[in-house]
C-alpha positions in Angstrom: 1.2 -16.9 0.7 -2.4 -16.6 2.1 -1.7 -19.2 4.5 1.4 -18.2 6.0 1.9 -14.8 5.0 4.9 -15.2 3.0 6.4 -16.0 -0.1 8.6 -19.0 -0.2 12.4 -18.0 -1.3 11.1 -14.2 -2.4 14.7 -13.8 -1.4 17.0 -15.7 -2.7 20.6 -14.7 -1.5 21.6 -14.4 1.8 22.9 -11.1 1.4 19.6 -9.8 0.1 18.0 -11.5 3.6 21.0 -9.6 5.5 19.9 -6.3 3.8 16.3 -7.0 4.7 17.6 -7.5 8.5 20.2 -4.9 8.5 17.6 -2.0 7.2 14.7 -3.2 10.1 17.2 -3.4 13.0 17.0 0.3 14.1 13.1 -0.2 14.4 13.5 -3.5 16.0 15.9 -1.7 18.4 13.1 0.7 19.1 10.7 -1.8 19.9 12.7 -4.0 22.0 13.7 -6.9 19.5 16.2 -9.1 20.4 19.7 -8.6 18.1 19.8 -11.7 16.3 19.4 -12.9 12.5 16.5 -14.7 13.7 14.5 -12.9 15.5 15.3 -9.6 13.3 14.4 -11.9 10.0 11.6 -12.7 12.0 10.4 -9.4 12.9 10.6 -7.9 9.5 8.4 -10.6 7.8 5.9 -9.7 11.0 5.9 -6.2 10.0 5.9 -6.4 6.1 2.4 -8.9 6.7 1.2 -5.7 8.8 1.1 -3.7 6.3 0.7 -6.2 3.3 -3.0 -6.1 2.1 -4.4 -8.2 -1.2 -7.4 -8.2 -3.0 -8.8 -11.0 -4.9 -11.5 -11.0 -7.1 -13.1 -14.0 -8.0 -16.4 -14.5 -10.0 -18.7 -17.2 -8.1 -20.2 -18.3 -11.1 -20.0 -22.2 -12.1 -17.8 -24.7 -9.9 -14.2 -22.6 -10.4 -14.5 -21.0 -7.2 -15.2 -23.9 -5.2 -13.0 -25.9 -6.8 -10.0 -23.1 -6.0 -11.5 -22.7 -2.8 -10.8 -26.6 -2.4 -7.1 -26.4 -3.8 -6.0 -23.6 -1.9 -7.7 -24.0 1.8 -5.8 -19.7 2.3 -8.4 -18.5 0.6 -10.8 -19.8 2.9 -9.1 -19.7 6.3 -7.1 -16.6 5.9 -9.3 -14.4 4.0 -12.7 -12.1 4.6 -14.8 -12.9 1.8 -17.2 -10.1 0.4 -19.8 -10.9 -1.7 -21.0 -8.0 -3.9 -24.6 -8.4 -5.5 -26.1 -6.4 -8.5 -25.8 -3.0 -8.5 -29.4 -1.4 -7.4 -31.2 0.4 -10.2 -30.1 3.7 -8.7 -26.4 3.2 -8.4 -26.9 2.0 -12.0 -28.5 5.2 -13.4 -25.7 7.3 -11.4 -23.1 5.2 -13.5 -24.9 5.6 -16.4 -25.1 9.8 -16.0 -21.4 9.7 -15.4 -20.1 7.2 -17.8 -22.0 9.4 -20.6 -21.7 13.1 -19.2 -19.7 13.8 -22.3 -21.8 12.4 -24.8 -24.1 14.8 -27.1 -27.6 13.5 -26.5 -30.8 15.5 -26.5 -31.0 17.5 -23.4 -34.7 16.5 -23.0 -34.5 12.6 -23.6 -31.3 12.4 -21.8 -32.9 11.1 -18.7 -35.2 8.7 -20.8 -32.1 7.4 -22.4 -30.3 6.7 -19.0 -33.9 5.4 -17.8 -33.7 3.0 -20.5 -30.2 1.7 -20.3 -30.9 0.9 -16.8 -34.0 -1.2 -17.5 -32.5 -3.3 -20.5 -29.5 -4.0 -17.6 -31.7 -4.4 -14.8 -34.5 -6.8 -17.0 -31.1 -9.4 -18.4 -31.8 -10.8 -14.9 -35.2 -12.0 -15.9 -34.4 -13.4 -18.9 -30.9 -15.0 -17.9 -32.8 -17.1 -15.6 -35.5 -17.9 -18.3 -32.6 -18.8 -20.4 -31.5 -21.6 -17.7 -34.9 -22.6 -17.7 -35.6 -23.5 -21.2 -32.1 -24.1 -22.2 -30.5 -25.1 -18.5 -27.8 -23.0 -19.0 -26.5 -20.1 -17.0 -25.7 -16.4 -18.0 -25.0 -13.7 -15.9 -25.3 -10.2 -15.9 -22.7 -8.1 -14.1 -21.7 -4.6 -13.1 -18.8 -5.1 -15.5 -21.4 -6.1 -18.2 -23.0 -2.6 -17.3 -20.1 -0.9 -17.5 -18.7 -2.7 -21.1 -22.3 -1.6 -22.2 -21.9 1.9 -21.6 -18.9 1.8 -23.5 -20.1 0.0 -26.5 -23.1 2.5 -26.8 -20.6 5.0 -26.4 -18.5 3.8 -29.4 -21.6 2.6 -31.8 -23.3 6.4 -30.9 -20.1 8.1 -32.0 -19.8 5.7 -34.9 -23.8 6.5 -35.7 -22.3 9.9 -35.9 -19.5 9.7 -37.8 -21.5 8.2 -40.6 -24.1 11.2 -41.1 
């Protein structure tokens, strides 16, 4: 699909095709497309790949990427590749003041607290790469990882409450 832009036999019966030509023929008119199966079905696969965007989202970490990137050459040739780095401390504390808005802290540690949250985040980069060091294994720390941590102190701080 990345390749050529299209789905091999995403319609399977001819009458569906005919549908697919007979519903884009008054705009095909309008743009001066020749009237025939061919260059109607033509037209209509042009069109739907105009307005047909996809996002992937791939992690980069180990050799799965590469090795994807090897078995399916679309994802190289056909696509723009972003890569997103980690979030800078500042983007994380914003997160962190949103994400846990509605929780009851104490007004004047609140800040402290996000403060915190963002360093032991920010500081897993440190010791993820003394943990390849000594052990030569990777870890990563992610902006999902930030975000499944915000949730699980949300969850163990209403939890804390619950049981005083």
């Amino acid at each position: 699909m990345l390749t050529i832009g299209l789905v091999p036999a995403i319609f399977s019966a001819e009458e569906t095709r005919a549908e697919m030509v007979s519903a884009i023929r008054p705009l095909a008119k309008k743009n001066h497309i020749i009237d025939t199966p061919t260059s109607l079905w033509n037209y209509f696969n042009k069109t739907v790949k105009s307005f047909l965007h996809l996002v992937l989202c791939f992690s980069p970490a180990g050799s799965l990427l590469k090795n994807r990137c090897r078995n399916f050459p679309g994802l190289i040739s056909s696509c723009t590749i972003d890569w997103y780095f980690s979030w800078p401390d500042n983007a994380l504390l914003s997160v962190a003041e949103f994400k846990l808005e509605e929780v009851k802290l104490p007004e004047d540690h609140r800040q402290n607290i996000y403060k915190h949250i963002v360093k032991v985040h920010s500081s897993m980069q440190k010791y993820s790469d003394d943990f390849l060091a000594q052990l030569k294994r990777v870890n990563f720390s992610t902006p999902k990882n930030y975000l499944d941590f915000l949730n699980n102190y949300k969850a163990f701080l209403a939890e804390y409450k619950e049981t005083f």
